[in-house]
TORPA-4810 file (N, C-alpha, C, O; in nm, 3 decimals):
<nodes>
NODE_1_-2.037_-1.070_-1.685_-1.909_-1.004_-1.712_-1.878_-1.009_-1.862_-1.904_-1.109_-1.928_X
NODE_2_-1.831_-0.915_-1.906_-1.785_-0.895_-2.056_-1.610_-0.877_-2.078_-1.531_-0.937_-2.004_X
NODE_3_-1.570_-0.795_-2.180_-1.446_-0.780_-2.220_-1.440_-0.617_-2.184_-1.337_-0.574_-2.132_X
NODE_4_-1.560_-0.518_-2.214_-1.522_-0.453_-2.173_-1.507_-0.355_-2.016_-1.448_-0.257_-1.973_X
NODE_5_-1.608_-0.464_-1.971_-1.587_-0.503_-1.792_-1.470_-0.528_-1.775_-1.400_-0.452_-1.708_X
NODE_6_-1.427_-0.624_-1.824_-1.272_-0.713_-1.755_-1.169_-0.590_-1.784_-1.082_-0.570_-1.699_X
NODE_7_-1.173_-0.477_-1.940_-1.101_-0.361_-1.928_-1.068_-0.286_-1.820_-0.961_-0.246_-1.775_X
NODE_8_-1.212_-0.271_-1.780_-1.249_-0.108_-1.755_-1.158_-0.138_-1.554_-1.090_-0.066_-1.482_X
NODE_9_-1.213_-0.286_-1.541_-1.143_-0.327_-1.408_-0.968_-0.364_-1.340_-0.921_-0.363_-1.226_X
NODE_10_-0.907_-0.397_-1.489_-0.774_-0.389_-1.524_-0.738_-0.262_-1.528_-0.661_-0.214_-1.444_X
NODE_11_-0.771_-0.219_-1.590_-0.722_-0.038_-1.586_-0.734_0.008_-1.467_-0.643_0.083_-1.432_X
NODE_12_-0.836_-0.016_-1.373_-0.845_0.002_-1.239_-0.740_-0.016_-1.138_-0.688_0.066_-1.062_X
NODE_13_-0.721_-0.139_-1.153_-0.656_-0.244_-1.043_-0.487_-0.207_-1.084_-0.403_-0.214_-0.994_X
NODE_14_-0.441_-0.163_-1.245_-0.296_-0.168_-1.269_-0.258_-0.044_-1.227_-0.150_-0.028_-1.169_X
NODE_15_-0.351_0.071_-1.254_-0.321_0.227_-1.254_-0.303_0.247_-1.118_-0.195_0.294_-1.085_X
NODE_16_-0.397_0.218_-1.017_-0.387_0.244_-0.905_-0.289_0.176_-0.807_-0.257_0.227_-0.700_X
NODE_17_-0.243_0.056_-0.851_-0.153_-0.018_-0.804_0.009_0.042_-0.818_0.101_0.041_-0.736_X
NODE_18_0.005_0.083_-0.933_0.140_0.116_-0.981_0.147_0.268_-0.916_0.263_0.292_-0.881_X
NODE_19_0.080_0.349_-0.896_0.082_0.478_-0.831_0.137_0.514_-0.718_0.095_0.462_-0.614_X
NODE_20_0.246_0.614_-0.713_0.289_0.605_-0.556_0.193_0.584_-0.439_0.073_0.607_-0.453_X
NODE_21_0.238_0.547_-0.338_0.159_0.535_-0.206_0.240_0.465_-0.128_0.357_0.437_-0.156_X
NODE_22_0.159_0.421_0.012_0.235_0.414_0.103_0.314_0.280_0.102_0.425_0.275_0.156_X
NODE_23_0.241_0.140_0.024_0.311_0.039_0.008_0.418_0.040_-0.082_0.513_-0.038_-0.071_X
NODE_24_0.404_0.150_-0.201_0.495_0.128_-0.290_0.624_0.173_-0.214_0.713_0.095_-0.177_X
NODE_25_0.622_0.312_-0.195_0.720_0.368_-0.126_0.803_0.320_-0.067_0.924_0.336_-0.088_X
NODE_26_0.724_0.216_0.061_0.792_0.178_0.148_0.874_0.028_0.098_0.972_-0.014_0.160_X
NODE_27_0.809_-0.051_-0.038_0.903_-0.101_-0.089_1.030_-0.046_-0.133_1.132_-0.063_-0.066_X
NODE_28_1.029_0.009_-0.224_1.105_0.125_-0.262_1.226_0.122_-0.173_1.338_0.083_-0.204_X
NODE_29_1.177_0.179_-0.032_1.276_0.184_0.075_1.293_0.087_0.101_1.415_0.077_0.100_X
NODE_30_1.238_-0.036_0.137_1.301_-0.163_0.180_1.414_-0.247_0.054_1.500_-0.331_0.084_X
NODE_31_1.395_-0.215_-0.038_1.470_-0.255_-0.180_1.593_-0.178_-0.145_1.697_-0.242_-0.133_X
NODE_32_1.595_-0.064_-0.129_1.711_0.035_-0.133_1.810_-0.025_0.016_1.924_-0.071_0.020_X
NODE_33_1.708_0.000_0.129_1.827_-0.044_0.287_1.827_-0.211_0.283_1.935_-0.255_0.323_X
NODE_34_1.759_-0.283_0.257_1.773_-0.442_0.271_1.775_-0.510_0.135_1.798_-0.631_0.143_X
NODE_35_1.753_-0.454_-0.015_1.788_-0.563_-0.063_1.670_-0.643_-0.151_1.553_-0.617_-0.122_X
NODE_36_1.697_-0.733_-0.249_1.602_-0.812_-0.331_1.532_-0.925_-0.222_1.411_-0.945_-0.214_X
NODE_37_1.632_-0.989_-0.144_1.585_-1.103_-0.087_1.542_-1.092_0.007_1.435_-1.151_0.026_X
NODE_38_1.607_-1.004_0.125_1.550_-0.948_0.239_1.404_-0.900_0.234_1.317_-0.942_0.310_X
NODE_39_1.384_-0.806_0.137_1.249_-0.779_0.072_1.112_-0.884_0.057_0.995_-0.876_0.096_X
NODE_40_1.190_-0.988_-0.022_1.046_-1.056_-0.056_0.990_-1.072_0.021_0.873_-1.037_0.003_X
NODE_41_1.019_-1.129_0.148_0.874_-1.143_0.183_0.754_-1.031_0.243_0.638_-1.060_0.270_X
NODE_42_0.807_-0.920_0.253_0.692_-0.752_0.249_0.681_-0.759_0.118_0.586_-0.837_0.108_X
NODE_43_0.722_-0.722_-0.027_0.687_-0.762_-0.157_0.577_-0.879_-0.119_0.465_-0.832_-0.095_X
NODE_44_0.585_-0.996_-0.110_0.464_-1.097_-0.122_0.374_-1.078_-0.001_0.270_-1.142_-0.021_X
NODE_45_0.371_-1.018_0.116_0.307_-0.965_0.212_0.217_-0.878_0.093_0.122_-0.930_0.036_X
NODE_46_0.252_-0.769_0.072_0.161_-0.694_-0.050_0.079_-0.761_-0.097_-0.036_-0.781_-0.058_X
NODE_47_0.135_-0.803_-0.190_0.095_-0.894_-0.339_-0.039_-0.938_-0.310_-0.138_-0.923_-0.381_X
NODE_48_-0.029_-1.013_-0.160_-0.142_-1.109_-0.142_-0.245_-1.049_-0.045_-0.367_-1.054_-0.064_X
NODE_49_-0.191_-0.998_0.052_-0.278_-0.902_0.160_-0.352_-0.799_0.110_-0.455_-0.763_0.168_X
NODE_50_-0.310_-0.745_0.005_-0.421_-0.697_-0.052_-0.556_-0.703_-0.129_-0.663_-0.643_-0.119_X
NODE_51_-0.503_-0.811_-0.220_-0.639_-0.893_-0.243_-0.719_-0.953_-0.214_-0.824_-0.984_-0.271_X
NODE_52_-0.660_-0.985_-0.086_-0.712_-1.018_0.057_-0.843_-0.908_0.106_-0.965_-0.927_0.097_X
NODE_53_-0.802_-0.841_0.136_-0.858_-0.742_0.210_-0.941_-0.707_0.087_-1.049_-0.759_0.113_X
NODE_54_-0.955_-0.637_-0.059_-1.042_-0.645_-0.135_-1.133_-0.737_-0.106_-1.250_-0.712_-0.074_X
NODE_55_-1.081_-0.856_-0.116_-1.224_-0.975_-0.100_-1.331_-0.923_0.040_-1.450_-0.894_0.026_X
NODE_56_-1.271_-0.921_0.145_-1.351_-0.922_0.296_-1.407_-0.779_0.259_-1.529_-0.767_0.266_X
NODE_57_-1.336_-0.675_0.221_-1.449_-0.556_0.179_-1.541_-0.622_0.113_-1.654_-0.645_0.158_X
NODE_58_-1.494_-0.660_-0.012_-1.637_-0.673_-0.096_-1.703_-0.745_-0.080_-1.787_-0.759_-0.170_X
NODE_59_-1.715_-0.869_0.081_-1.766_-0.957_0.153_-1.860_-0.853_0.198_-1.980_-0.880_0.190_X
NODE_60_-1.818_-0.720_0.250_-1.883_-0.676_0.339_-1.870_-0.566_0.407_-1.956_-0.480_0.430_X
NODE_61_-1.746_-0.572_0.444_-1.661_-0.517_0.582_-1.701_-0.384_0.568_-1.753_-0.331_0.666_X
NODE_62_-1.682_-0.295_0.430_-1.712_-0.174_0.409_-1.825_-0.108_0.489_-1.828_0.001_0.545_X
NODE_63_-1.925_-0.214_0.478_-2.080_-0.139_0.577_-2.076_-0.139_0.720_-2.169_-0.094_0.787_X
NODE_64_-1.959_-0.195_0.778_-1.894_-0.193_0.949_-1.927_-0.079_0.960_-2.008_-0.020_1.032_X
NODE_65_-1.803_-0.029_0.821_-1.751_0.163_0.904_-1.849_0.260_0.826_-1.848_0.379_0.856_X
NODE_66_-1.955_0.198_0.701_-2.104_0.296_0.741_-2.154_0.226_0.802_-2.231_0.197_0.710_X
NODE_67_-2.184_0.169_0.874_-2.279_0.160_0.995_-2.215_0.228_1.133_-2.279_0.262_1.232_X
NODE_68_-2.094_0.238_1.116_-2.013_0.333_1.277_-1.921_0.414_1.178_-1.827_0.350_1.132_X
NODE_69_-1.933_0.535_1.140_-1.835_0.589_1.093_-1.720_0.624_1.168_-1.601_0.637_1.138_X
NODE_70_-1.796_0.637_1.292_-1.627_0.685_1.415_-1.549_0.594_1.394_-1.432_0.629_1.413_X
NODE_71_-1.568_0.430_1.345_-1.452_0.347_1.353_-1.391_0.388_1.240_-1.271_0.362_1.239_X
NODE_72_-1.435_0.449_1.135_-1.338_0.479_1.027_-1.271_0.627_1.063_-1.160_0.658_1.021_X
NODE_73_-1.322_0.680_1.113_-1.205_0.799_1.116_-1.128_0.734_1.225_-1.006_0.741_1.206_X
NODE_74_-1.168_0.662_1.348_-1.061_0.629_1.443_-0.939_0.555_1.362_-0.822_0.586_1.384_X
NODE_75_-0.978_0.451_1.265_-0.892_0.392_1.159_-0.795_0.483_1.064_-0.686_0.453_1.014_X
NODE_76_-0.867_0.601_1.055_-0.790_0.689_0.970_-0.664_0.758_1.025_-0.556_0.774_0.968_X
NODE_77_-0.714_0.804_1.183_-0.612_0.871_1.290_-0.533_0.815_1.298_-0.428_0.872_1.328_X
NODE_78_-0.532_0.690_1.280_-0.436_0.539_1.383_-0.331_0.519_1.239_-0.208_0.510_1.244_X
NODE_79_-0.414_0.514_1.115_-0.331_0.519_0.980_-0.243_0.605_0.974_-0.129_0.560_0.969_X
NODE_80_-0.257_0.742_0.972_-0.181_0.845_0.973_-0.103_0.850_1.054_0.011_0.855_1.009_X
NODE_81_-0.113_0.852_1.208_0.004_0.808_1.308_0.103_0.717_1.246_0.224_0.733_1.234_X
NODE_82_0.032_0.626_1.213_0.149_0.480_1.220_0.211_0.497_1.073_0.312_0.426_1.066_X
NODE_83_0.185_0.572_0.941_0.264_0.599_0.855_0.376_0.731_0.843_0.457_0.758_0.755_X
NODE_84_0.345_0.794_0.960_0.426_0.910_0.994_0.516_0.874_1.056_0.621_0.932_1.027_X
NODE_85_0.526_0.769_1.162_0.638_0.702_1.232_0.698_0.634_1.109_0.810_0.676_1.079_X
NODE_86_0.632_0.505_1.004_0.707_0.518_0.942_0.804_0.558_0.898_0.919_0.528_0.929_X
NODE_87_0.753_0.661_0.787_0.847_0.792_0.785_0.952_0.838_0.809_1.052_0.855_0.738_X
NODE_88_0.924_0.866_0.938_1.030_0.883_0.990_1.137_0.825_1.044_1.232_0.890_1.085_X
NODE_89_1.129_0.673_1.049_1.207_0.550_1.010_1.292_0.534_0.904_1.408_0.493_0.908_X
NODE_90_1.230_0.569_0.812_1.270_0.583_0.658_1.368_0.674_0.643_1.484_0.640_0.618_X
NODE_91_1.329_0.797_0.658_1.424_0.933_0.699_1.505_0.899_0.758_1.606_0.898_0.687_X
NODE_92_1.532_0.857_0.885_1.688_0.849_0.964_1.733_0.743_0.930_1.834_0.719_0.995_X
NODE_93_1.701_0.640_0.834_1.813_0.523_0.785_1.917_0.623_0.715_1.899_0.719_0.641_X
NODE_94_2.007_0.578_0.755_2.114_0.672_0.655_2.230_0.608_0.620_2.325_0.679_0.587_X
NODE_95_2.244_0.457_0.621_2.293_0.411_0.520_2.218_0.240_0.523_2.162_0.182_0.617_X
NODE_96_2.240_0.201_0.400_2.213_0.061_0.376_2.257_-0.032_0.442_2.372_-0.070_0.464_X
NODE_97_2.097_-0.092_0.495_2.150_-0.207_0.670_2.224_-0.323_0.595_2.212_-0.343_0.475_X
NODE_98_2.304_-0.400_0.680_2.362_-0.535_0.651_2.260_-0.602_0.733_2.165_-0.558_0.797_X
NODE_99_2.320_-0.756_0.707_2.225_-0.860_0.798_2.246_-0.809_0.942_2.143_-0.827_1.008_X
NODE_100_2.322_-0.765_0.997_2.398_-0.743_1.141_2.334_-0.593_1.154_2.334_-0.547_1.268_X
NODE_101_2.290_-0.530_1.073_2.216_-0.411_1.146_2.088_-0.434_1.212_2.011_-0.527_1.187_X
NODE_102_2.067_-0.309_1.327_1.929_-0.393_1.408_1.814_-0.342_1.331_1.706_-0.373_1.381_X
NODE_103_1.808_-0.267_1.213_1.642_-0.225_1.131_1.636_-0.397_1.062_1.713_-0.490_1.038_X
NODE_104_1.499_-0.365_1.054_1.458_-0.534_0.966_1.338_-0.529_0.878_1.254_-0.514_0.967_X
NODE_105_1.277_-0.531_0.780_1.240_-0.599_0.665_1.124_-0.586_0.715_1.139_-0.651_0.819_X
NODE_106_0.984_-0.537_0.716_0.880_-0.627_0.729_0.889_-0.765_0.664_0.958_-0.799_0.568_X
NODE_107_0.787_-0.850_0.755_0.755_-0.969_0.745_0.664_-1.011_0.593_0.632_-0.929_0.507_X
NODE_108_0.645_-1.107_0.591_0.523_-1.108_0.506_0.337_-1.091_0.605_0.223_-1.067_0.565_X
NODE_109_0.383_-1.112_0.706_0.229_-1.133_0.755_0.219_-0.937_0.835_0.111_-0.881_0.857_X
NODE_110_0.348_-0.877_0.860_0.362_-0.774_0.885_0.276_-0.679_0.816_0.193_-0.602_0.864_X
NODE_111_0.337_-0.714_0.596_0.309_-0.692_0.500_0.170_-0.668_0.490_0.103_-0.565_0.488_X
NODE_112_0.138_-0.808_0.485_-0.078_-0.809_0.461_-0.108_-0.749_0.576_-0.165_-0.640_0.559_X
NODE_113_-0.088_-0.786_0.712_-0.189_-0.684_0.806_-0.162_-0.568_0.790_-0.227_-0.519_0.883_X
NODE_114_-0.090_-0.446_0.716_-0.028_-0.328_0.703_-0.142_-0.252_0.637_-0.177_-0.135_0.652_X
NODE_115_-0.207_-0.380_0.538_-0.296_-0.356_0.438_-0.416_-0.279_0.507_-0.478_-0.201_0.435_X
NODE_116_-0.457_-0.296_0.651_-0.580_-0.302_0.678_-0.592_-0.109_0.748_-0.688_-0.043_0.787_X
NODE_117_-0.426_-0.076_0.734_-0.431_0.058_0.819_-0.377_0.147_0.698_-0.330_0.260_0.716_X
NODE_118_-0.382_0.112_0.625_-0.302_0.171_0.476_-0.447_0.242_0.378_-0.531_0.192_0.303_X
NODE_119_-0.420_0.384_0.429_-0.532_0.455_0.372_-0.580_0.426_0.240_-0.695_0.397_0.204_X
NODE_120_-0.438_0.441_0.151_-0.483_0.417_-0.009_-0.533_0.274_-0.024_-0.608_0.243_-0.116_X
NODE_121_-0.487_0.183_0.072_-0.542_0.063_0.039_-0.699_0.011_0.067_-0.759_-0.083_0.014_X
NODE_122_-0.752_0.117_0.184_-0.911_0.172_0.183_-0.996_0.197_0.051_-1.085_0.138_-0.011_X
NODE_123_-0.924_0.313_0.043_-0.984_0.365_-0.091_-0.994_0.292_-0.257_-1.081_0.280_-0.344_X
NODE_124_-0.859_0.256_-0.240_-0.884_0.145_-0.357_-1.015_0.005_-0.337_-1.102_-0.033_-0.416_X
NODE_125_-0.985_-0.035_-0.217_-1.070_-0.150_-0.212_-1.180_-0.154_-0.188_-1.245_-0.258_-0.191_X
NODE_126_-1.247_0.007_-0.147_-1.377_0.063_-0.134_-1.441_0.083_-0.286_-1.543_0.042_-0.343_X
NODE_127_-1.312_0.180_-0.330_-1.378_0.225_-0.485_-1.438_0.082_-0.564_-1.546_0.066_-0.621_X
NODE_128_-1.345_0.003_-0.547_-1.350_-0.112_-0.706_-1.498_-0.213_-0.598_-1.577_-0.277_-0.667_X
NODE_129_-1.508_-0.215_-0.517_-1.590_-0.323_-0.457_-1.772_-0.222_-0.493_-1.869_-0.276_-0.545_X
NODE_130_-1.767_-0.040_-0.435_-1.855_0.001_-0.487_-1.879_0.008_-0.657_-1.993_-0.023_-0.694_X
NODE_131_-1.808_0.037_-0.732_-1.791_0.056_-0.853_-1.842_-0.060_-0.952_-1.942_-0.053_-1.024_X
NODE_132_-1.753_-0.169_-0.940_-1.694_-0.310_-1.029_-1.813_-0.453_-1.018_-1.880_-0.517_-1.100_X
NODE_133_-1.789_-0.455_-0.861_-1.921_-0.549_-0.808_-2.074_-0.547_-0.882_-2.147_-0.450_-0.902_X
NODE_134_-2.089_-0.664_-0.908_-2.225_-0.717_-1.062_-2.311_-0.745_-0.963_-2.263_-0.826_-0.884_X
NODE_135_-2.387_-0.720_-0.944_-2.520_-0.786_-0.838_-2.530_-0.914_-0.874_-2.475_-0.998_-0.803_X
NODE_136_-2.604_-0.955_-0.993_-2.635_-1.056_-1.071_-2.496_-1.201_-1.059_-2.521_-1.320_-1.040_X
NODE_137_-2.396_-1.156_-1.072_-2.267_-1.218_-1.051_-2.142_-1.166_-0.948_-2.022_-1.145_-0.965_X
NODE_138_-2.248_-1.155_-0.818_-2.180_-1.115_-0.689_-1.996_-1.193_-0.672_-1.889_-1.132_-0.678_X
NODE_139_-2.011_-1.286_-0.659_-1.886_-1.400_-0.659_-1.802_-1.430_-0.757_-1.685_-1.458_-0.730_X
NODE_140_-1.850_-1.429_-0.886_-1.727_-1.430_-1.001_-1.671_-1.283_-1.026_-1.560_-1.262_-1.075_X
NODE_141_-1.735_-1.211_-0.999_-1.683_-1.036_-0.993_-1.596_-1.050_-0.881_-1.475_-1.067_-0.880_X
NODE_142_-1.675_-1.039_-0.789_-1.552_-1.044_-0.639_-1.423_-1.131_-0.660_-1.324_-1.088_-0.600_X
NODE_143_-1.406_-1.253_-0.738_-1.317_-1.339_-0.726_-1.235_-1.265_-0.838_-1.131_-1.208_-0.806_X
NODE_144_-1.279_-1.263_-0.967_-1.203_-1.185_-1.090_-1.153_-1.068_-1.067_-1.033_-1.062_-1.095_X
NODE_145_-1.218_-0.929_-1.008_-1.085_-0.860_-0.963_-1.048_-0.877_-0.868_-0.940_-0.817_-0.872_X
NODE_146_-1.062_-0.936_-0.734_-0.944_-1.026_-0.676_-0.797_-1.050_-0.729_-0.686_-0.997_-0.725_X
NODE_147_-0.858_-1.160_-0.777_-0.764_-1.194_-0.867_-0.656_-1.087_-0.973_-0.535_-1.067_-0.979_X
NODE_148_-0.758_-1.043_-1.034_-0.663_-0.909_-1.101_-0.586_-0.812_-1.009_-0.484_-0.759_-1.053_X
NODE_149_-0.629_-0.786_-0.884_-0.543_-0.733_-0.785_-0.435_-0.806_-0.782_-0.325_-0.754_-0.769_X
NODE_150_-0.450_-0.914_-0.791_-0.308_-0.994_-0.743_-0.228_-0.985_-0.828_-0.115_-0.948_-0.795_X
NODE_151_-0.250_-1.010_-0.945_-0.141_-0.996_-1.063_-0.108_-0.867_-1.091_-0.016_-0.856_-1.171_X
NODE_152_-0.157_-0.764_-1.048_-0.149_-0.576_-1.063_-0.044_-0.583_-0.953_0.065_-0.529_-0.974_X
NODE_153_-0.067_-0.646_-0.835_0.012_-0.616_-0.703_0.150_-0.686_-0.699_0.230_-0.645_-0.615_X
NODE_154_0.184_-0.779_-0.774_0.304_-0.839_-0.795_0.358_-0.798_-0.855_0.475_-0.789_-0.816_X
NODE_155_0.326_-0.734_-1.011_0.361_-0.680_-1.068_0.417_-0.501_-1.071_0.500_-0.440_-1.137_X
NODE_156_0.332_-0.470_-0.975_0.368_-0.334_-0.884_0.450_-0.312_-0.782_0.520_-0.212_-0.769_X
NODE_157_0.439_-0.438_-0.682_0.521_-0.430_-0.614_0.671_-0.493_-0.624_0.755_-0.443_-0.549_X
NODE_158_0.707_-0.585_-0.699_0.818_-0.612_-0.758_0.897_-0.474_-0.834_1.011_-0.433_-0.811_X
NODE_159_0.823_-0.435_-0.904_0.896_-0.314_-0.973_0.940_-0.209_-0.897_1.051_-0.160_-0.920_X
NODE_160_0.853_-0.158_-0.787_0.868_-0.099_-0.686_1.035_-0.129_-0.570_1.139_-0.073_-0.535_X
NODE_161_0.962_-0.250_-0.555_1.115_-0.321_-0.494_1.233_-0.326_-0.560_1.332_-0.295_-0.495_X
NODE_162_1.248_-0.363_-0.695_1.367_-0.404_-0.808_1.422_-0.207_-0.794_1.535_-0.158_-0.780_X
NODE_163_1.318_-0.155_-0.802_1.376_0.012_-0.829_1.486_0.015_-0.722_1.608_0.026_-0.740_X
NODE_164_1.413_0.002_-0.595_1.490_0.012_-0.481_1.643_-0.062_-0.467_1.747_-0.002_-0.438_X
NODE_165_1.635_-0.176_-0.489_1.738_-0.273_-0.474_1.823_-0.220_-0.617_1.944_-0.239_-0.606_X
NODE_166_1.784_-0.162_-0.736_1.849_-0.094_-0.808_1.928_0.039_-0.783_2.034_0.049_-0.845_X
NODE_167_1.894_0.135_-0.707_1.985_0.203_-0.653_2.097_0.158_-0.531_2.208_0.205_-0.503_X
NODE_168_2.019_0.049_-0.472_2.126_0.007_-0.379_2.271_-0.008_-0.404_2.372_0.033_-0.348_X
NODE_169_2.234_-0.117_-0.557_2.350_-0.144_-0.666_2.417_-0.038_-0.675_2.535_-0.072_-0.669_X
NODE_170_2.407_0.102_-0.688_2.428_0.204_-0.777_2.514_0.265_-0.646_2.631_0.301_-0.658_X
NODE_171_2.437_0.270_-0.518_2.460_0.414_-0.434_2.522_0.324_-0.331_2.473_0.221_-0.287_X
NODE_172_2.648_0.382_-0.296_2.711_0.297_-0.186_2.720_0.419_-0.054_2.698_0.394_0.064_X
NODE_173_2.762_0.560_-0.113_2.774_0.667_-0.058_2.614_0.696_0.058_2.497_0.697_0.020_X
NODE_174_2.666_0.715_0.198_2.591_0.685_0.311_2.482_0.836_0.295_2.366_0.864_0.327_X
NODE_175_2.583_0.897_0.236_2.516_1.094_0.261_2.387_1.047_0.099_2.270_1.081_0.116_X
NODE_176_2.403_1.014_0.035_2.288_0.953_-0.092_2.210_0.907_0.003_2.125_0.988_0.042_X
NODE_177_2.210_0.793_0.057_2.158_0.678_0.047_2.045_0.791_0.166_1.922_0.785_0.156_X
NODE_178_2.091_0.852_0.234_2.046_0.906_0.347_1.921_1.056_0.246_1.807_1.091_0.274_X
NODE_179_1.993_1.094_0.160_1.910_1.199_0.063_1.776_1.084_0.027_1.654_1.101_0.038_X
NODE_180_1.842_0.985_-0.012_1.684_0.913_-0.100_1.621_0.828_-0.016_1.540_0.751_-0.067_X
NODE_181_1.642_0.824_0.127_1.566_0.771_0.216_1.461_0.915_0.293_1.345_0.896_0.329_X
NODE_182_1.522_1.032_0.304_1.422_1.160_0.307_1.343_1.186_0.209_1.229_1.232_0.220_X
NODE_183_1.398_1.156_0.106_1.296_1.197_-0.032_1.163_1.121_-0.016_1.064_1.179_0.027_X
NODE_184_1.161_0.929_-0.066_1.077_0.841_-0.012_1.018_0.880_0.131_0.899_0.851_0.144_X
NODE_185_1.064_0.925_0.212_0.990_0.958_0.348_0.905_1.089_0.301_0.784_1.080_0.322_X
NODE_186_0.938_1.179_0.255_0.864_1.286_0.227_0.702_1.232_0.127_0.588_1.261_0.163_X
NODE_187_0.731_1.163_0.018_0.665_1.062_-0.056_0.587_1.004_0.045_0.467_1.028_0.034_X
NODE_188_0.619_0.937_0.136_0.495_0.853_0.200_0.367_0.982_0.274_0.244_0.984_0.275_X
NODE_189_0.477_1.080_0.332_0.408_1.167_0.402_0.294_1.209_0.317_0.176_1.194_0.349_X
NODE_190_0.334_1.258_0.215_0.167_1.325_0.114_0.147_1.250_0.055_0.079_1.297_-0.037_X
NODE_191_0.167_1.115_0.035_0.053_1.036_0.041_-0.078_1.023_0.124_-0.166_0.938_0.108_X
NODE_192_-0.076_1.099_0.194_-0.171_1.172_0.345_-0.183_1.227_0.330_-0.243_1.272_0.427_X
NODE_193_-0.173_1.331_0.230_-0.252_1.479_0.255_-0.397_1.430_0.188_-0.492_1.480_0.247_X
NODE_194_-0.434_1.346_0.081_-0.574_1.347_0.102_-0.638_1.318_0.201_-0.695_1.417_0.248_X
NODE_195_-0.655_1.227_0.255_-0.680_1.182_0.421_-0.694_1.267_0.473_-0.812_1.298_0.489_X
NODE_196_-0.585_1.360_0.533_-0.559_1.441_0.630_-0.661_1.506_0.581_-0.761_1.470_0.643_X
NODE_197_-0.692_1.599_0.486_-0.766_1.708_0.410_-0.890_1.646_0.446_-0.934_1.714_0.539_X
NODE_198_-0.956_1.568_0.426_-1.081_1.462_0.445_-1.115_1.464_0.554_-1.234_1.469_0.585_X
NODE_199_-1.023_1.462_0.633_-1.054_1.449_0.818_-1.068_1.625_0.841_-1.185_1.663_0.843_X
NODE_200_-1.012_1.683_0.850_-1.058_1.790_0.828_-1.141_1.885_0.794_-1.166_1.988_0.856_X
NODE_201_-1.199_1.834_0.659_-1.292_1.922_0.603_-1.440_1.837_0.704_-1.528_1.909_0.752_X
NODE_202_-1.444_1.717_0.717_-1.543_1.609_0.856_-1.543_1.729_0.911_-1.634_1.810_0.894_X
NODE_203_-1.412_1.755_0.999_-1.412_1.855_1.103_-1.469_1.970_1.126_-1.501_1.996_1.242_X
NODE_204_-1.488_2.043_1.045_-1.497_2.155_1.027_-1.651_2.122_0.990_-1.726_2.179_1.069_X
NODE_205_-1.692_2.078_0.933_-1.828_2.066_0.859_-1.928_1.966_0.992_-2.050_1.948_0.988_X
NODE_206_-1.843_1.921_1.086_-1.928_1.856_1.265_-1.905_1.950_1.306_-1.935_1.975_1.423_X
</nodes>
């Protein structure tokens, strides 16, 4: 590993982290209806479940779904379902829950297993594990951007969250709060159109 390795993998891990998608978003929204504190623990669910899941890819896991690709598109179907319900969760909040409302917070362990059906979180942890990974220094690569995931992902997802819990401050009005919970829902949705497009063009081309 060098300096301009350790660049080229930082630039990786911050750009793509900080980019809308489906975790950011849905911080975003959890900042906005629940709040800084309510939040943390989906914020640290992130943070850590993802670097998580980087590691066990770059353990391996990746050659599961080439060795059975049906489990990855079945993974992809099941992704897209379950971020469209999202969604649409997101969309009909229409005003900011109290403790006494019945919506709730992902968990933190909610958080990291979220990681494993979270398309962009595929693709990221596919790209940097094919890409980044040193033959020669299999394990200090795997552990170093690891690691750099983690500090990209705290740092992403905090900001993400603080945004949210920053309009909360701001927007008390239920008919807002209800506009920027459709907006973020629309946001998570095409976050799927690559996916979707991907499964598709499969389709068409079997």
């Amino acid at each position: 590993m060098d300096l301009q390795w350790l660049m080229a993998v930082a630039g990786f891990c911050f750009v793509t982290c900080f980019t809308p998608g489906p975790n950011n978003t849905m911080l975003m929204a959890s900042g906005l209806n629940f709040g800084i504190s309510r939040t943390m623990p989906h914020m640290l669910g992130v943070s850590f479940g993802f670097p998580l899941m980087v590691f066990c890819v770059g353990l391996g896991v990746a050659q599961v779904f080439q060795a059975f690709p049906a489990l990855y598109t079945a993974l992809k179907i099941i992704s897209i379902g379950y971020l469209l319900w999202l969604a649409l969760q997101i969309a009909m909040a229409d005003s900011v829950k109290t403790d006494n409302g019945q919506a709730q917070p992902l968990t933190f362990v909610q958080a990291a297993a979220f990681q494993w059906v979270n398309p962009k979180a595929w693709v990221m942890a596919v790209g940097i594990s094919a890409t980044y990974l040193i033959a020669g220094q299999f394990w200090a690569s795997l552990v170093v951007f690891s690691g750099i995931f983690l500090i990209a992902g705290l740092c992403s997802s905090s900001s993400w969250m603080l945004g949210g819990a920053g309009l909360r401050a701001l927007i008390g009005n239920r008919t807002w709060v209800r506009v920027i919970n459709i907006g973020l829902a629309v946001v998570l949705v095409a976050s799927l159109w690559p996916i979707v497009m991907e499964l598709a063009v499969a389709h068409v081309r079997g």
